[in-house]
N, C-alpha and C positions, 0 to 999 in steps of 0.2 A: 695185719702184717707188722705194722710198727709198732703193737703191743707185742709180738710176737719174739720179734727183737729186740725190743727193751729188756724182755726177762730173760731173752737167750743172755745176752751180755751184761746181765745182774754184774758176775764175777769177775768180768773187768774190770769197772768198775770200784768193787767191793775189796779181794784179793789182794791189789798194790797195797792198802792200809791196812792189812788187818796186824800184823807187828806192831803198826805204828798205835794199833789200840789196844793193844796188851796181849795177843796173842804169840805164840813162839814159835814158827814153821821156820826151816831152814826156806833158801833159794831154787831148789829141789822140787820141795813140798806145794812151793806155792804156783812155780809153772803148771806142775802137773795138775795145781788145782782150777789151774786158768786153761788147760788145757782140753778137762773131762768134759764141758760143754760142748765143745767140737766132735769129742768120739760120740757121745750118747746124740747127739743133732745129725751127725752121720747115720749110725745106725738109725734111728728113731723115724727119718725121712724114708730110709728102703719100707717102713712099716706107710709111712704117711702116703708115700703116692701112689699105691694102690687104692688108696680108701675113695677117692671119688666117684669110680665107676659103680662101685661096691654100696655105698651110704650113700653120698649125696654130699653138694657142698653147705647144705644147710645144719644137716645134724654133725659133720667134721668138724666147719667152723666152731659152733657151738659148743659141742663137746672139749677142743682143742682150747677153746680161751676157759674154757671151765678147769681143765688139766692147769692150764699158767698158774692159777692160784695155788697150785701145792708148792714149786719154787719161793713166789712172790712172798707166801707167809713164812715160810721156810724160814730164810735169809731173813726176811724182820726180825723175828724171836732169834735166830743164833749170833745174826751179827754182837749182840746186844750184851751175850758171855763169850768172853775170853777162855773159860773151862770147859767151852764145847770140846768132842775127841774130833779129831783129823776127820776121822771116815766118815762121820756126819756132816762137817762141810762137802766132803765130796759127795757123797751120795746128793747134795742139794745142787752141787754142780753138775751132777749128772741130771738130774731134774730139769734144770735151767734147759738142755738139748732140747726139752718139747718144744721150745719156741723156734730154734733151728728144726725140728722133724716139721714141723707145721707147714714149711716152704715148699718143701714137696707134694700138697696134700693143694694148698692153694694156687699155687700157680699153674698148674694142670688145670685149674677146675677155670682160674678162668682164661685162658687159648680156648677153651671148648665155643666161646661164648661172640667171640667175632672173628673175622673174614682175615686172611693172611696179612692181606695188603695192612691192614691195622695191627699187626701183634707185636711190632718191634717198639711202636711207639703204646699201647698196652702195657703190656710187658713190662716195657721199662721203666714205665710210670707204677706201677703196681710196685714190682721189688724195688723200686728206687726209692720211694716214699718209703716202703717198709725197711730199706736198709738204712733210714733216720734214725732208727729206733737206736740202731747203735750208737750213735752223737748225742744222740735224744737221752739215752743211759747216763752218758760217761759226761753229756753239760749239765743234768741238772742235780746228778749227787752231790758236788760240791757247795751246789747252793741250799740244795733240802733240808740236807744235815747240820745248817743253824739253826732249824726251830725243831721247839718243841710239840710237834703234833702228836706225835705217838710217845709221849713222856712219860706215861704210865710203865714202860718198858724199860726207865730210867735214862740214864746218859753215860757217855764215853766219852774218856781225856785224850786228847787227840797227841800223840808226841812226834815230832817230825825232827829229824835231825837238823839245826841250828835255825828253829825258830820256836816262840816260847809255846808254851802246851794250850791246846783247847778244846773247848765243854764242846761236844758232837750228837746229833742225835742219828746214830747212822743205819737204823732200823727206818728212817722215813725214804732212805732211798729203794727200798723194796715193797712198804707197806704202801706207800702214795701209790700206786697200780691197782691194787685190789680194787676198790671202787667203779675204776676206767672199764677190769675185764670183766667184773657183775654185769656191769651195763654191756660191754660189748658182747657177752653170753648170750642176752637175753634177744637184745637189737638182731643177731646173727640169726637167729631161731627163730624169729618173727617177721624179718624181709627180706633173708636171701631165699634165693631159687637153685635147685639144683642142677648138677651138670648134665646135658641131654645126651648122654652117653652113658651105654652100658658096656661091661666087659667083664670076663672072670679073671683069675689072678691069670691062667694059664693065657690067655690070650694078652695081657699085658704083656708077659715076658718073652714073649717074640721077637722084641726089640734086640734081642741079645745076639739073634740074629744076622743082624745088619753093622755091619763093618763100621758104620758115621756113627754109631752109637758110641762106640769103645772112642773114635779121633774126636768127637766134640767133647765126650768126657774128659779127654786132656786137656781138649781146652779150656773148659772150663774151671779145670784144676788152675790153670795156671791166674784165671783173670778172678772167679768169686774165691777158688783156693786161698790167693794173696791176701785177698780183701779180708776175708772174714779171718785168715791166720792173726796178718799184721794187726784188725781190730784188737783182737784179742790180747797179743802181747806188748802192741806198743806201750804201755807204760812201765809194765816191766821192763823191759829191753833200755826204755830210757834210765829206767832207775837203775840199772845192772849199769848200762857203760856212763852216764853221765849223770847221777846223783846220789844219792847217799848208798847204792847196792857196791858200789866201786870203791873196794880198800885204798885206793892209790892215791884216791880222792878223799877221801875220809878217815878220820881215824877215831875209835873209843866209840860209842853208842848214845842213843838220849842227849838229854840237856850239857852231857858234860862234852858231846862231840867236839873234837881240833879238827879244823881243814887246814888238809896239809898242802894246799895249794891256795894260796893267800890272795887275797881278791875274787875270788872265783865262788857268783853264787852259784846254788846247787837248783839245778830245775824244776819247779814243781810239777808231775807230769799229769794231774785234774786239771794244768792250764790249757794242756796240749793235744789231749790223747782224743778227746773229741774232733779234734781235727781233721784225720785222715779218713777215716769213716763217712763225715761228712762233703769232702770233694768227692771222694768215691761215690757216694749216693747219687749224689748233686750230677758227677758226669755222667754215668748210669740215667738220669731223667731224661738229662740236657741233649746226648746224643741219641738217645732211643727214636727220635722221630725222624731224626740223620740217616739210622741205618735203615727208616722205612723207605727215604727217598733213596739212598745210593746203593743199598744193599747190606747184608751183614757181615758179607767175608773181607771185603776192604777192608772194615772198622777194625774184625779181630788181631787184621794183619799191623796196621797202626798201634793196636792195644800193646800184640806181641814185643816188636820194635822200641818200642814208650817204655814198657817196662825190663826189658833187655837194657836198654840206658840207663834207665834210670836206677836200677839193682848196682850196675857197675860203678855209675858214680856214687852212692852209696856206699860202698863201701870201703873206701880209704877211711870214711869217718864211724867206721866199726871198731877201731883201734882209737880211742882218747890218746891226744898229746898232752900229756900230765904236766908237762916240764913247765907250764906258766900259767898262768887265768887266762891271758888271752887266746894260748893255743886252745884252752878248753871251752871257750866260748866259740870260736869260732868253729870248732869241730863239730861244735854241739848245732850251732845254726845251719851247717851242713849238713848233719843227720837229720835235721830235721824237713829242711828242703826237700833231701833225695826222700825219704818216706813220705811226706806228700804227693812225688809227682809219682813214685811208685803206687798210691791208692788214686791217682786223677787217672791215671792207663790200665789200670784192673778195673776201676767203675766203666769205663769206654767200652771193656772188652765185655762186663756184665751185661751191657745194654746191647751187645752185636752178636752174641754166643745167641741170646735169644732171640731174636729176629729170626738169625739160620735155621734153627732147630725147625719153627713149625713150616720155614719155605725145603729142605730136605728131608722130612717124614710127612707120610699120611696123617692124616688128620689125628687120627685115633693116637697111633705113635706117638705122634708127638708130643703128647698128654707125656706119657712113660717115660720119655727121652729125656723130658725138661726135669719132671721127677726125678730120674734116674742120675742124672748128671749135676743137681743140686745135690742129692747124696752124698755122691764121693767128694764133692766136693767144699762139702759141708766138714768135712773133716779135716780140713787147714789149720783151727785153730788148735785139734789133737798135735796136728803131725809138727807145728809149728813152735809149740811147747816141749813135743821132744826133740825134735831139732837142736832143738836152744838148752837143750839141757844136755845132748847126747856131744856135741860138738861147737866150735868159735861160731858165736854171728857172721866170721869171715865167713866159714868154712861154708855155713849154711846158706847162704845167701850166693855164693858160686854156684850151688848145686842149683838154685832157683834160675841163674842166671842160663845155664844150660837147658833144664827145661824150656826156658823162654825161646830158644833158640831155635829148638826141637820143635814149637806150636808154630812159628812164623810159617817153618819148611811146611808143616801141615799144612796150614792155615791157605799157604799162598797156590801152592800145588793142588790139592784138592780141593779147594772153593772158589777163589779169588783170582787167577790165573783166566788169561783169555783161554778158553777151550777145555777149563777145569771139568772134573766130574761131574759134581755138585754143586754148580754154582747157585749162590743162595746170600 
């Protein structure tokens, strides 16, 4: 799983610099290409969570980390020309979604494999370690792309608006993986066991059936939605309002860049974007054995609440104050605050959506439910990219703020409430 999400969020990672390495995408071009991950990981997962009943977890595993390597090589050899065409980045960002489809394929296979009373703290441990992979992405490109491991591929001049240029090798952030999923191919196909459950597609999709299927699917939009959206775009978002993507802030391009706001450094966001992802993981662990003692629907209801604040205070610091370095720094340390505590109440919610799911379906179900509901919501970092292209960070971020609103009411009325329906 945390190979799985390492190469889903290749393009995280990769994307925020590829201008800065001689390619030429407008701001447009490059959400949408931080975006394709999300769509193809969405789709890719309705393909993924049926394969358990059908294959097994031994030959999906394997097969699935054997697929990673078409992204992983991908992105080594392109990153590496500036005269690759557009479509072919994206087509590798569409690739990258195997590692998003993969979650639905795993995490069903293993709920099959212990008793209720254990599956929040499972569960949570499972995707929470696997959602390192996204921190795991975004801390170690920074540091790979000093050496020369893969040099035979040559090297790239790194140009960053007001700081001097430098030698990169940024083919090592994709190609260092190849190695880890050879071996994890093989290891998968040699000591896992499959899921003790059979079923056809047609009996999976009975879940469609059942009403908590469609209300956790919301919820879960709102808590791995967040997660995996904001993974994906914080560095753009920072570079758009608060570093060199922000006219107001900068002016002219390359070495010859004026900052038109004096005193005011410009953020680097490979210091930061590892960040969010990782308290989100991290709560996602930490609460998962929380929701086995207290339950799941409390937690979701906290999650909802946590990130309903935390969205609102966020956004006053959507709008940079240009007018001095210091409004800009401080604006900036608040954007940066509110989107941490925004992924610390999405990972909380990661860790309690799942616990619910297998305490309100059948056993079998709940295999589908968990698949099904990674799915859609797998598609955050699509929906999240055109959000952010279609209209203001203000604009988009109220609309999340509603949603939030909307899961609580669920959340607390049908789960969590004394007398609820499903309490779980």
């Amino acid at each position: 799983m945390t190979l799985c999400f390492a190469v889903w969020y290749l393009p995280s990672a990769i994307v925020p610099k590829l201008n800065a390495l001689g390619f030429d995408f407008t701001a447009q071009q490059l959400y949408w290409m931080a975006a394709m991950p999300g769509l193809s990981g969405g789709l890719l997962r309705i393909v993924w969570m049926v394969l358990p009943p059908k294959i097994g977890t031994r030959k999906m595993v394997a097969l699935t980390t054997i697929l990673l390597l078409l992204p992983a090589v991908g992105w080594g050899f392109e990153v590496a020309n500036p005269d690759v065409p557009y479509w072919r980045l994206m087509g590798l960002a569409f690739l990258s979604g195997i590692g998003g489809g993969a979650f639905s394929g795993f995490m069903p296979s293993t709920s099959y494999f212990f008793p209720r009373r254990m599956s929040g703290t499972v569960l949570g441990l499972q995707a929470g370690i696997g959602n390192f992979g996204v921190s795991l992405v975004q801390l170690l490109t920074p540091w790979l792309i000093g050496f020369g491991m893969f040099s035979f591929l040559g090297s790239q001049t790194l140009h960053i608006v007001g700081r001097n240029p430098v030698v990169v090798y940024y083919q090592n952030s994709a190609l260092v993986y190849v190695p880890f999923l050879i071996a994890g191919a093989i290891w998968a196909y040699i000591a896992l066991r499959s899921v003790p459950v059979k079923a056809t597609i047609k009996q999976q999709f009975d879940i469609f059936d059942n009403p908590d299927t469609w209300l956790m699917t919301i919820l879960y939009i709102m808590t791995f939605g967040t997660f995996s959206g904001l993974s994906a775009q914080f560095g753009l978002l920072m570079t758009n309002l608060y570093g060199s993507g922000n006219s107001a802030i900068v002016e002219g391009a390359g070495e010859s860049a004026r900052l038109l706001v004096e005193g005011y450094t410009l953020p680097d966001p490979v210091k930061y974007v590892f960040l969010g992802p990782l308290v989100g993981a991290g709560a996602r662990v930490l609460f998962a054995p929380l929701t086995d003692r207290m339950g799941g629907a409390i937690w979701t209801v906290v999650s909802g609440v946590g990130v309903l604040a935390s969205i609102l205070f966020t956004i006053p610091a959507l709008t940079p104050d240009t007018s001095s370095a210091d409004a800009l720094s401080g604006g900036f340390t608040h954007f940066l605050w509110g989107m941490l505590l925004i992924f610390l109440f999405s990972g909380i919610g990661n860790a309690s959506t799942f616990k619910q799911m297998p305490m309100i379906f059948e056993r079998r179900q709940a295999g589908g439910v968990i698949g099904w509901t990674a799915a859609i919501a797998a598609f955050g970092p699509f929906l999240f990219g055109v959000g952010l292209t279609l209209m203001s960070p203000t604009a988009f971020y109220l609309i999340g703020a509603a949603w939030a609103v909307m899961c609580i009411v669920i959340a607390w009325w049908r789960y969590a409430r004394k007398g609820a329906a499903k309490p779980s």
